[in-house]
ZAVO-950485 format. One line per field, with one value per residue (C-alpha): x, y, z; residue number from 0. Coordinates in pm, whole numbers. Each point is the difference from the previous one (the first is absolute). Layout:
<bamis>
x (X	...)
y (Y	...)
z (Z	...)
torlo (NUM	...)
</bamis>
This chain:
<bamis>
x (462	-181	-225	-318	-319	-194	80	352	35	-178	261	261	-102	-66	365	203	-221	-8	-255	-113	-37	-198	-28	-76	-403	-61	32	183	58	68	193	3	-294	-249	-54	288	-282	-90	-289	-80	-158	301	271	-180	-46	373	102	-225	221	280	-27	-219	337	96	-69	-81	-135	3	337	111	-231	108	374	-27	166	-200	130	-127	-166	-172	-348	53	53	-76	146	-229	149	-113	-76	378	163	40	221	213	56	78	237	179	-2	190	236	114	-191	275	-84	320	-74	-109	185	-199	-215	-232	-146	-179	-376	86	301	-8	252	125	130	135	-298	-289	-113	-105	-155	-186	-109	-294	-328	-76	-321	-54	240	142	343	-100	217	71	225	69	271	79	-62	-223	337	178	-357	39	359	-62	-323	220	283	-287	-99	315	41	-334	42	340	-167	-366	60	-292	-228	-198	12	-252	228)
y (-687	58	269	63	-88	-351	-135	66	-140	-301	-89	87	-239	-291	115	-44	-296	218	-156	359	293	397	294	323	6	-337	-256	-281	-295	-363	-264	-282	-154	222	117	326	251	211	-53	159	-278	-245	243	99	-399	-65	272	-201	-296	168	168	-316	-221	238	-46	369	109	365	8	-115	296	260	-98	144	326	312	288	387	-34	268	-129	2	346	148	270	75	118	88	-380	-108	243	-280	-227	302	94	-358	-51	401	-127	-340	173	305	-14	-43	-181	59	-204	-302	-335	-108	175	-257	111	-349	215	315	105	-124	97	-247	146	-180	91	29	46	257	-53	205	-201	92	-136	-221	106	351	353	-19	-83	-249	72	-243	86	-251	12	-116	337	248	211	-236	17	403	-23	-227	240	277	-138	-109	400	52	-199	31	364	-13	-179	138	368	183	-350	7	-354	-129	-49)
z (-371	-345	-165	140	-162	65	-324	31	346	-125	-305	249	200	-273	-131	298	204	283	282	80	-162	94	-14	206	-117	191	-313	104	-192	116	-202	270	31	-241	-347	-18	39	313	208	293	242	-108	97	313	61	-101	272	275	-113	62	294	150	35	242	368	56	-364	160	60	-349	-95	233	-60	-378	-31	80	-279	-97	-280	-306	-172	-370	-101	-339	-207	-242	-337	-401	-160	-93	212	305	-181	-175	377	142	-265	69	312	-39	-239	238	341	246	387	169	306	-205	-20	-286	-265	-226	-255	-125	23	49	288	293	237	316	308	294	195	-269	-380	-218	-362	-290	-276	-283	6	-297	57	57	-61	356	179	267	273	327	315	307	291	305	179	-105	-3	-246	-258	61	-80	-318	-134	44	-235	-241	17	-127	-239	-160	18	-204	-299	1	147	203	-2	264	241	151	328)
torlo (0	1	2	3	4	5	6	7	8	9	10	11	12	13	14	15	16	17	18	19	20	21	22	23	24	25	26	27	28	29	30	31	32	33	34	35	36	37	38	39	40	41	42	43	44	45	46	47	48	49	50	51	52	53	54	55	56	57	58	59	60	61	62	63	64	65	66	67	68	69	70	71	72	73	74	75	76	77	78	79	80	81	82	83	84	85	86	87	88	89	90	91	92	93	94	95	96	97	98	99	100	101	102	103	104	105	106	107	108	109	110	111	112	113	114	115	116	117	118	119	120	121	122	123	124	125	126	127	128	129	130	131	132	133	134	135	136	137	138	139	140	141	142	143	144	145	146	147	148	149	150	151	152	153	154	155	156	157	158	159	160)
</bamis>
């Protein structure tokens, strides 16, 4: 887990020697075999690969975990304000039912059953928030306790969830 950004995925990935690295916008980067960069036909041929040493390809496909998911969600803010809240939040936001809170880009908050993060764009004044769960209870649950806490450190902001 790193910051987000293809740059900084990239290093990350020269840093550590990791044979794969992503991220949520679709760039994924391959060590093994290519150049470190991401490339959409060679990932989608990698994944043929993969799932090709399989008798039943579909299986091996249908097998991965189905989860309740949010698209990228922004809160859009004044220019500077999304990183003044991010950090508020990191320093005071409280996620009760949370067994871990990283705050490596942002917060990010793991649940037994599903994550929540809010992190600032490096690119534009908004809080990109993400929510996925097991159950689309659990990814209600986990929004909700992001309401909170977002609420405690930027009061009356309006979410766009």
């Amino acid at each position: 887990m790193w910051k987000t950004g293809h740059s900084l995925i990239k290093a990350k990935l020269r840093e550590t020697g990791a044979p794969l690295a992503g991220e949520m916008s679709g760039h994924v980067f391959f060590e093994e075999r290519w150049f470190g960069f991401d490339d959409g036909l060679y990932a989608g041929a990698r994944l043929l690969e993969i799932v090709s040493r399989s008798l039943n390809p579909s299986a091996v496909l249908n097998a991965l975990p189905n989860s309740a998911s949010t698209p990228e969600l922004q809160l859009k803010t004044a220019e500077g304000e999304n990183f003044a809240l991010v950090q508020r939040l990191q320093e005071r936001g409280e996620f009760p039912g949370a067994q871990q809170v990283i705050t490596i880009d942002g917060v990010r908050a793991e649940y037994p059953d599903g994550f929540g993060l809010a992190r600032p764009s490096n690119t534009t004044p908004v809080v990109v928030l993400r929510f996925e769960a097991d159950t689309p209870e659990a990814l209600l649950r986990i929004q909700h306790e992001f309401r909170l806490a977002i609420g405690s450190v930027a009061p009356g902001v309006v979410l766009p969830f």
